[in-house]
N, C-alpha and C positions, 0 to 999 in steps of 0.2 A: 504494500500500500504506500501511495505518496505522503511525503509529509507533505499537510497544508503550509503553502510562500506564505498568504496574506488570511488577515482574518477581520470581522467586524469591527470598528472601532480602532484600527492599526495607522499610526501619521506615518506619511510618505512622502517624499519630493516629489512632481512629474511635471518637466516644461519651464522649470524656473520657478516654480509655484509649489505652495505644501499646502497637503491632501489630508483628508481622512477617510476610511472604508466605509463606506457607506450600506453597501449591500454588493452580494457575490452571486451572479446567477450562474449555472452550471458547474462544473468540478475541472479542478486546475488542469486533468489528463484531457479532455472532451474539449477543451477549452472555453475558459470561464472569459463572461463580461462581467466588468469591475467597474460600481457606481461610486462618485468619489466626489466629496463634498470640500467646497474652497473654504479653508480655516482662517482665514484672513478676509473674506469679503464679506459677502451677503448669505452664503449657506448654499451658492448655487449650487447643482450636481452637474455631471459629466459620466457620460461613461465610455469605458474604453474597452477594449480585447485587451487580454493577458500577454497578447504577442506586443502588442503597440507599446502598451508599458516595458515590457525589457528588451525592450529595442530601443529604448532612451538612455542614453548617458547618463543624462542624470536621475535616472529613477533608483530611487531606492527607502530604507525606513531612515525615517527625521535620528531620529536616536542610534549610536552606529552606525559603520560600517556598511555600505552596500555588501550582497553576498555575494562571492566572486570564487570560481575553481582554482584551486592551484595552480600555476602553469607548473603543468608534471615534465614538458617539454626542457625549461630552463632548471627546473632541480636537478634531474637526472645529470645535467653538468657537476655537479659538486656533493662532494663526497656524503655519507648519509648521518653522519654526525652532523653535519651542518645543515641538511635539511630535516632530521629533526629538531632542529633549534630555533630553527624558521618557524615552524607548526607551532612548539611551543608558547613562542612568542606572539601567535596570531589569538590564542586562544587567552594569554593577558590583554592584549590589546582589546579583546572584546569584553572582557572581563570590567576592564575600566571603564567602557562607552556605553554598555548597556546593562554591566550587574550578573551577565550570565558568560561563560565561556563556550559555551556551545548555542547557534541560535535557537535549537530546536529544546534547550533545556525552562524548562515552566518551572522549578523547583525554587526553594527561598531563595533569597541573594543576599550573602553577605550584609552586613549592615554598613561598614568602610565604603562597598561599594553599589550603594544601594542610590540609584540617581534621583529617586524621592527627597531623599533628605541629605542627600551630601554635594558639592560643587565637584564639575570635573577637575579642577587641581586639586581638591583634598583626593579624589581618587590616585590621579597620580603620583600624590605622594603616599600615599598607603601602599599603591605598587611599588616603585621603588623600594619602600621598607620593606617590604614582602620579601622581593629577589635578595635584598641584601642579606638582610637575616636568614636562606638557606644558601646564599655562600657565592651570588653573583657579583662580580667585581664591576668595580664602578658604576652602581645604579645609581642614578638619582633621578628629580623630578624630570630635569631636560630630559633625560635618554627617555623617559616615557614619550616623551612629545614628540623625539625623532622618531623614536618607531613610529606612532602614529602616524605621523606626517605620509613615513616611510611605505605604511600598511595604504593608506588613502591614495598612493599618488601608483603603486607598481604592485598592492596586492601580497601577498607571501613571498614573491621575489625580492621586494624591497625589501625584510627584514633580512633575507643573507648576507651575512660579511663578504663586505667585496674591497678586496686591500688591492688597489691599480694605481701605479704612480702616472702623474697628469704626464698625456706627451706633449711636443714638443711645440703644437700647434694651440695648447691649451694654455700654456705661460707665455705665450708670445703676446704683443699688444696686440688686440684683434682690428686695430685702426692699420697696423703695417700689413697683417692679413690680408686684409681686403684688398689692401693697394697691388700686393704681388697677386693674387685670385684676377684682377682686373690687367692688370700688365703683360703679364704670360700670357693667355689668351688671344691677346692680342698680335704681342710679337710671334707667336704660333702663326700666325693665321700672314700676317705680312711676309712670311717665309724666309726673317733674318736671320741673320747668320747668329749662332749661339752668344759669341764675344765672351769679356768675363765678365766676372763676377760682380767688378768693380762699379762698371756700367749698370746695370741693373739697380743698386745700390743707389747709384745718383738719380738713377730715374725715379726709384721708389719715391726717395725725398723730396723731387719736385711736384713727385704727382699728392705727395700729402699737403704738401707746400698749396700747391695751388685750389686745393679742397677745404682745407683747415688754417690757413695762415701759417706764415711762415714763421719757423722754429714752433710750432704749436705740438710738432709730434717727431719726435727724434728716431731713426729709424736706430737697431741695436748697432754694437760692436763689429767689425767686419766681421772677423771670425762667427759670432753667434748667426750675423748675417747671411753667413753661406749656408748655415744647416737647414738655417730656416727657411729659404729658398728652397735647399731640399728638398726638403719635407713638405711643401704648397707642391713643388712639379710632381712629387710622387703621389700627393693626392689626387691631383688634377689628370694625371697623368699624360705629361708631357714632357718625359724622358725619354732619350733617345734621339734617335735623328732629327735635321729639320726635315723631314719628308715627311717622319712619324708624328711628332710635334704637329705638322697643317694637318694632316690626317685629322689627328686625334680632336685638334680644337674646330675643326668643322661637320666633327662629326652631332647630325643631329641628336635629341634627348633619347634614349631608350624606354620602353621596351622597340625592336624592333622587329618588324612581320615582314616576310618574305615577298617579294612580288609576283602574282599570280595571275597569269594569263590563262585563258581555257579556250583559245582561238590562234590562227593563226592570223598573224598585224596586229593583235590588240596591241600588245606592246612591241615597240621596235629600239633599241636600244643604238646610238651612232655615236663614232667620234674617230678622232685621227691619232696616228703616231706615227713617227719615223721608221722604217723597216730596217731591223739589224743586220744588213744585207749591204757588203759594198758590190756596186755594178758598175761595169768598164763602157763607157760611147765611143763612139769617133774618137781616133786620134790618142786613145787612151786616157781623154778624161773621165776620172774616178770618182764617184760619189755615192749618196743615198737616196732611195727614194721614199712620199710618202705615204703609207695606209690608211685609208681610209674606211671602217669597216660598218657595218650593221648584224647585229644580233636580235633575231625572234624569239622572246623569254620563252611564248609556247612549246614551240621543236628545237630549238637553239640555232637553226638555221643562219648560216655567216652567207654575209656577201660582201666585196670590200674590189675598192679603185686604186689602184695603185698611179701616183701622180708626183710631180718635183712637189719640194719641198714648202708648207705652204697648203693645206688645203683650200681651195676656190668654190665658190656657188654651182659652177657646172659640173665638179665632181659631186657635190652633194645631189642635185638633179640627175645624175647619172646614174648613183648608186640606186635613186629610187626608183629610174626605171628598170633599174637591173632586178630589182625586187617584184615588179610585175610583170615582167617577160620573161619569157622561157630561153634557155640556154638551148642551141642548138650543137648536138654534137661534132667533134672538130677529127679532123682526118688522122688515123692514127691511134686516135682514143681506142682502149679496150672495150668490146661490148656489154662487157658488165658496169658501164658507166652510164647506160643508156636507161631510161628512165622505163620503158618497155620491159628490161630484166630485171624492175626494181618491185617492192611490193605494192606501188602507187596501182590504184586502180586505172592504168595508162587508155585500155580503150575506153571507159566510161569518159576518160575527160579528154580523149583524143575528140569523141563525139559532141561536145562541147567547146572546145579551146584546139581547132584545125594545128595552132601553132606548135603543139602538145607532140604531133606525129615524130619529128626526128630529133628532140628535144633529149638532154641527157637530165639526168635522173638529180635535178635541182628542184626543192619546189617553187613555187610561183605564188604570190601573196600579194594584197594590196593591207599597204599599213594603216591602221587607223587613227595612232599616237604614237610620236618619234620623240624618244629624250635625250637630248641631248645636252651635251655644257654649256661653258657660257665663251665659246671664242666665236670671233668676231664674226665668219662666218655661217655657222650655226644657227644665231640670234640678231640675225640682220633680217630690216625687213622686208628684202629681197626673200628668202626663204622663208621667210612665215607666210609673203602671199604666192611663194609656189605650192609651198603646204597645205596653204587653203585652196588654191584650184584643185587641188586633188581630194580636197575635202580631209583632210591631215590636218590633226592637232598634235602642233609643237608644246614641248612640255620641258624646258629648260629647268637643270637641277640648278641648287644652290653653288655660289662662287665654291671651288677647290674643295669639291665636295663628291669622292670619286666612288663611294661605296653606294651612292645614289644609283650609278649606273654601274654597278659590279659585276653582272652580265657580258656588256663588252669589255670592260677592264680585264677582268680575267680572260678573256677570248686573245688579247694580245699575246698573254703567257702561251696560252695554246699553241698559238702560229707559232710563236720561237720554239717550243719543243717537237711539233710533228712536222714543222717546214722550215724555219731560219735555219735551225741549227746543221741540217743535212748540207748545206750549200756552202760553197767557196766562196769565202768574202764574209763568212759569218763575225759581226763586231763583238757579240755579248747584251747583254742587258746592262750593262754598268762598263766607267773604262778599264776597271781592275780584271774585267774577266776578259777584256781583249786581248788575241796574241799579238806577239810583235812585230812579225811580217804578215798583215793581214794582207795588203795591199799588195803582197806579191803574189799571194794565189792566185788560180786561173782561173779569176774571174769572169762570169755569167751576162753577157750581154742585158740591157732590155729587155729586147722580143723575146729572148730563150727566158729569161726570166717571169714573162709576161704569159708567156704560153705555160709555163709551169704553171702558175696562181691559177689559171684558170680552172687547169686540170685538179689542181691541188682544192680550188671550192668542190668541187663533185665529188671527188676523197670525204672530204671532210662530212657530207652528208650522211655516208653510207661506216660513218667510226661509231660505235655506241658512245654514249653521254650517260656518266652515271648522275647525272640530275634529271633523265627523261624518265619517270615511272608512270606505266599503264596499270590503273586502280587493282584489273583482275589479273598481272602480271607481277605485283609489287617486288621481285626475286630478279626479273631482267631487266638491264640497259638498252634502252633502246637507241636507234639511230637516229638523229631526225628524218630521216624519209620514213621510218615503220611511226612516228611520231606523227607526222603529216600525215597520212594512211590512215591514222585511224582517229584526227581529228575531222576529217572532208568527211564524210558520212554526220558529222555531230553542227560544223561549221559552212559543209557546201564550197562549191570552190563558182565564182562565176568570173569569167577571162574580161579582164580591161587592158582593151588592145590602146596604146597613144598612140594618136596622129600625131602630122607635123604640128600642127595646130600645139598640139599639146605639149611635146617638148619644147617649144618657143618659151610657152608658158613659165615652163623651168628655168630659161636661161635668168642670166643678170639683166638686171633693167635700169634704164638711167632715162630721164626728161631732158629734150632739147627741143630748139621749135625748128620750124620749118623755113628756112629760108630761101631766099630768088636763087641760092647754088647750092639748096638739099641741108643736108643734116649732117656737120662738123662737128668731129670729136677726135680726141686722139692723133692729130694732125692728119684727118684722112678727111676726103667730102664723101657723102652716098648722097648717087641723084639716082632719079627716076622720075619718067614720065608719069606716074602713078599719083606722082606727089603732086602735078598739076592742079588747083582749083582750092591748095590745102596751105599752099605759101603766103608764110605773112600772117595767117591766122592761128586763131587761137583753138586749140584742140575740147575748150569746154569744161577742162578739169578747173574747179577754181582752186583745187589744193595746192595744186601745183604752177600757179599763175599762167594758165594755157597753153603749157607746155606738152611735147605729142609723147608720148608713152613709149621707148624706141628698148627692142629687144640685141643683145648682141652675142654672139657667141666666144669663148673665150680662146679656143680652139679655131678660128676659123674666120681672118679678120678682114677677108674679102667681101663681105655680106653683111648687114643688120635688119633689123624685122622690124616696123614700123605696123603700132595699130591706127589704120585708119577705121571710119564708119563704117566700111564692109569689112571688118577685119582685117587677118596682117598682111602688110604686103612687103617680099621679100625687094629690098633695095640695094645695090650694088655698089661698091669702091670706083669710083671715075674712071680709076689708075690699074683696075683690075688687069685691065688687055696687055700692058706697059712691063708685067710682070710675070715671067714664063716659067716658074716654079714656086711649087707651096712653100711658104714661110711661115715661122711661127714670130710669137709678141717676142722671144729672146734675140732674134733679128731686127723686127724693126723698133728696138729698146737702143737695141746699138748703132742703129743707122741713124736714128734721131740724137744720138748723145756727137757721132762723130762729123754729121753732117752739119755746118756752118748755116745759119739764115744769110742769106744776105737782099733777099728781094721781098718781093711782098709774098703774101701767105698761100696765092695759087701758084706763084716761080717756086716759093720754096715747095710746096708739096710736089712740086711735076720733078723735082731734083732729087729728094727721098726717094720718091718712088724708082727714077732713072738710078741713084748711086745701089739702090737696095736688088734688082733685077742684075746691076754689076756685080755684086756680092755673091748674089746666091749661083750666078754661072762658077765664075772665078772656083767656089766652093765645091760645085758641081764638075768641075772638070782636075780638081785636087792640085789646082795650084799653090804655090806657096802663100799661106798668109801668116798674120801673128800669131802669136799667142792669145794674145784676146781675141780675137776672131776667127783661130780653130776652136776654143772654150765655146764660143757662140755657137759654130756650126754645127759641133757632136750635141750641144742640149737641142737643136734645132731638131735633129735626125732622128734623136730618141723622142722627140715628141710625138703624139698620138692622136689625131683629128676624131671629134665627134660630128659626124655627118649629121647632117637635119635634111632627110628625102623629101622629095616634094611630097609622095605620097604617107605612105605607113612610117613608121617609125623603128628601124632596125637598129638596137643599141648593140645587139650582140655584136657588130662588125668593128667595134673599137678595137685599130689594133696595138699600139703601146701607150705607155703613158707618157704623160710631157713630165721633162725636166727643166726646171730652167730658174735664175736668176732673178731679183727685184730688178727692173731698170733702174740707170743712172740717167737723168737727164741734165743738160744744161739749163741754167737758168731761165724761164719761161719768159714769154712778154705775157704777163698779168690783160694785158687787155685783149691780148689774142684768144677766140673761143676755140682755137683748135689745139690748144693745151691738153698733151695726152692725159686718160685718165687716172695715170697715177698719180697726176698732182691734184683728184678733187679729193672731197670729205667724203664718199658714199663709202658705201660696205665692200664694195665691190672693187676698189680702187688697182688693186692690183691682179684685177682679170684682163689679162689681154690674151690674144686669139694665137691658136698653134696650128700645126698643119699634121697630114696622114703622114705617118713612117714606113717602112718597107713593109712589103705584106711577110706576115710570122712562117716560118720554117714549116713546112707541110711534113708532117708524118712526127711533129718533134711531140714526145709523153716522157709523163717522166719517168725516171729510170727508177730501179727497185720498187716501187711501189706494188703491191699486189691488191687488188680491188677483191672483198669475198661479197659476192651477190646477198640481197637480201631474202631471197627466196632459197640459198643452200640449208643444208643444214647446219644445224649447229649442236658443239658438243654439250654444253648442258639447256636444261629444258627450259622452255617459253613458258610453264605452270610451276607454282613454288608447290 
């Protein structure tokens, strides 16, 4: 049988307020409602559940002690002598505050301790008389008071002896506290250099200084100084590197929860790094080139641009269309890379998505949400309003905040283990892990390079992922292709073919108006007849003070895309005819740095063009030139043109990637509007246009690699 909590007639706290029982309907097990009259007001009633009342903090009886469990969790820490000393102590303490040691005991009380007729300090001091006279040391009235205190605020824990000497951050002024808690943080996050001690030290004192008045708070001793520095980093925890250190102080508040896509696009994961790959161009100039990748949290699906140094707006537009076009298989490829030997359900979506037929075994995805950092061209608004044509929400994580997107982060590790590290020219991940004659290996071209990656994403799809788990599979790794397989039945797969129309959309975009000799940028003109009827006038945008909306390619600086009223019309370079080989912006970067003005802005453009058409023969027929202008020629060669078809949109035909250099220019005439674009403010400033490279080595795969289909068998089983 229960013992009765409350009874008729019983004072109680509830709500800031003191009560008495009024009446008890039902039995404490059933769960009783408790009528409860205010002893201080007018005699109102209220009535409550039994649950409502000990779900209050502060409910409990006026006289004593609320009733509270042991926490058996924290005694079991300390030895049993001491937790019976705790007990015993609970059962004086109640002794003193309500006359009885046990609550459930009704029997006489004491007369010492009887709260009829005696004050709580004559109690206390009866108790202390008590303990002393059977032989506890040092009672007196205080120690009654501390235990109480002790019992009210932590329960039977609090009366345990707990002998801990205060650390280090407990004697410390907590005004100097604060100031290092607020300082570190900081210099964490501005990614400086550690320095000593000294420093810190002075800054503290200015930062009190300028809070509190100066001399108002003396920061300690040096020496004490440094420990207590210490001991703020090891709490905060930012010990360790400066890498660890920005880590650490941008890392959001915890708890953290995993990111969880159940589709494929919902999330899409982007960002760049340099490839730990040197590669040889023309002439044996040596350098790196940069990756650009995307990760699908769903299947973990990678796709990624390889480009010079410098990620641009048209690699990001590229990678996306890489993401909703099919990968066509390339001459050479082994037939187990082919999307037909793979477990996708190939003719259900051949009969949906024609492009599907000779496609290698990548999937094909339209993103829904891209997160990306915060560099400049990521978060420019050039690609937010590519992202919105395509109906893509950008979702930019916090500054230097890299666990946000830890999906593609760790995806870089990846590539350096199942693909840098296999190649000549491999740098390391840090400069301690380079060897010393990197640069004399026999190094991998571009195109041979370029053609691996390729091969190397189809690899990648068909590797299990121990982060892919199928619910009724929970024992196996799956691939992302068996990942994609056997979400398209849950998510559907529907084909978004891009027109040209559409890739325009992705290019960079810059505002100019139209004038009597077309559209000047870049010291270049684009006329066209098109442009007829549209000169002079204002395009209607008032954002942009009626300036025409003009698309350009970065890759390809023979062309720009102008939206007129009937949509784009493709307009031409003047000087296009004047120039008998593709060139890229690392070219005409260097003909504009070396070529002199001396006439007006249409002489000087007809001379660029004329010295530029001289260059690229000269180059073309391996005459001797400098040193700076074979460095031009080999980034020139390794560059890679992104076509824009009149018709469809073929991304797969990109065939290497551009490398190449900021320009240098000579000082501008400020009044001149044909000031190339690296000298404005856009996002875009240092996009300019490249050309197609050789076509890639027919029959070249890579070597060792061995593809296992996903339809063999395999040794242990697909059921746990």
């Amino acid at each position: 049988m229960s013992r009765q909590i409350l009874s008729i007639g019983d004072a109680l706290q509830h709500g800031g307020r003191e009560w008495t029982v009024a009446g008890i309907e039902g039995t404490m097990v059933s769960g009783a409602r408790i009528w409860l009259a205010d002893k201080n007001a007018d005699g109102s009633l209220a009535v409550f559940t039994l649950t409502e009342l000990l779900n209050d903090p502060g409910f409990g009886p006026i006289v004593g002690p609320r009733l509270r469990v042991p926490q058996v969790g924290l005694l079991s820490t300390v030895p049993e002598g001491q937790q019976q000393r705790a007990l015993d102590l609970e059962r004086h303490v109640r002794e003193v505050e309500t006359g009885h040691q046990n609550p459930s005991s009704k029997g006489r009380v004491k007369p010492q301790y009887d709260p009829a007729v005696t004050t709580l300090a004559q109690r206390e001091q009866a108790k202390a008389d008590e303990l002393a006279a059977q032989g506890w040391p040092r009672v007196s009235r205080a120690t009654v008071r501390r235990w109480r205190a002790r019992y009210h605020a932590d329960g039977v824990w609090g009366l345990v002896v707990k002998r801990r000497g205060s650390t280090r951050l407990e004697r410390a002024d907590p005004l100097v506290v604060e100031a290092l808690r607020a300082l570190l943080p900081e210099e964490a996050l501005r990614s400086r250099s550690r320095g000593w001690k000294k420093r810190m030290r002075r800054e503290t004192q200015w930062w009190l200084d300028a809070r509190h008045g100066e001399q108002s708070v003396e920061v300690p001793a040096m020496s004490t100084f440094n420990k207590l520095l210490d001991a703020v980093e090891e709490s905060l925890g930012l010990q360790g590197t400066v890498a660890q250190r920005r880590a650490r102080a941008a890392r959001p508040a915890p708890p953290f929860k995993p990111t969880l896509a159940l589709r494929p696009g919902e999330i899409v994961m982007m960002d760049s790094s340099p490839l730990d790959v040197l590669v040889v161009l023309d002439d044996g100039v040596v350098g790196r080139l940069e990756l650009t990748t995307a990760v699908d949290v769903a299947m973990r699906g990678l796709w990624g641009v390889l480009r010079p140094a410098g990620t641009k707006l048209t690699d990001v537009a590229v990678l996306l269309a890489q993401m909703m076009t099919p990968l066509v298989m390339r001459p050479g490829w082994d037939a187990a890379l082919s999307m037909a030997a793979s477990v996708v359900p190939h003719e259900r979506l051949t009969a949906v998505d024609e492009r599907l037929q000779d496609a290698a075994a990548r999937p094909v995805i339209v993103p829904e949400t891209v997160v990306v950092d915060q560099g400049k061209v990521f978060i420019s608004p050039a690609t937010r309003a590519a992202c919105e044509s395509l109906g893509i929400s950008l979702q930019p994580v916090p500054p230097a905040n890299g666990p946000a997107k830890g999906h593609v982060e760790r995806g870089f590790g990846s590539i350096n283990t199942e693909f840098c590290q296999w190649l000549p020219g491999f740098t390391g991940s840090r400069v301690g892990e380079r060897g010393s004659r990197v640069e004399q290996e026999r190094l991998w071209t571009v195109s041979e390079l370029q053609a691996l990656w390729e091969e190397f994403l189809v690899h990648w799809h068909h590797r299990p992922h121990e982060g892919l788990r199928h619910p009724l599979m929970p024992r196996k790794a799956l691939t992302p292709n068996q990942m994609w397989a056997a979400l398209l039945p849950v998510a559907g797969y529907v084909p978004v073919p891009l027109s040209a129309d559409d890739f325009v959309e992705l290019l960079p975009v810059r505002w100019q108006p139209i004038t009597d000799a077309g559209v000047r940028f870049g010291y270049r003109t684009y006329d066209d007849p098109c442009l007829n009827g549209h000169r002079g006038q204002g395009s209607g945008v008032a954002s942009k003070k009626g300036l025409w909306e003009v698309h350009y390619n970065p890759y390809d600086p023979v062309r720009i895309w102008v939206r007129l009223p009937g949509g784009f019309r493709e307009v031409a370079w003047i000087h296009a005819t004047s120039v008998g080989l593709p060139f890229t912006h690392h070219v005409w970067e260097h003909i504009c740095k070396v070529v002199e003005r001396t006439g007006s802005r249409e002489e000087h453009e007809a001379e660029l063009a004329l010295a530029l058409d001289d260059f690229l023969k000269r180059a073309a027929r391996k005459e001797k030139l400098s040193a700076a202008e074979r460095r031009v020629a080999a980034k020139s060669r390794a560059s890679g043109g992104v076509p824009v078809p009149a018709g469809g949109l073929n991304i797969l035909d990109v065939p290497a990637p551009s490398f190449g250099l900021a320009g240098v220019y000579a000082v501008p005439d400020l009044d001149d509007d044909t000031v190339p674009y690296a000298y404005d403010s856009g996002d875009e400033a240092e996009d300019i246009l490249g050309s197609p490279d050789e076509a890639l080595e027919a029959g070249r795969s890579a070597v060792g690699f061995h593809v296992l289909g996903d339809m063999e068998a395999e040794e242990d089983p697909w059921l746990p």
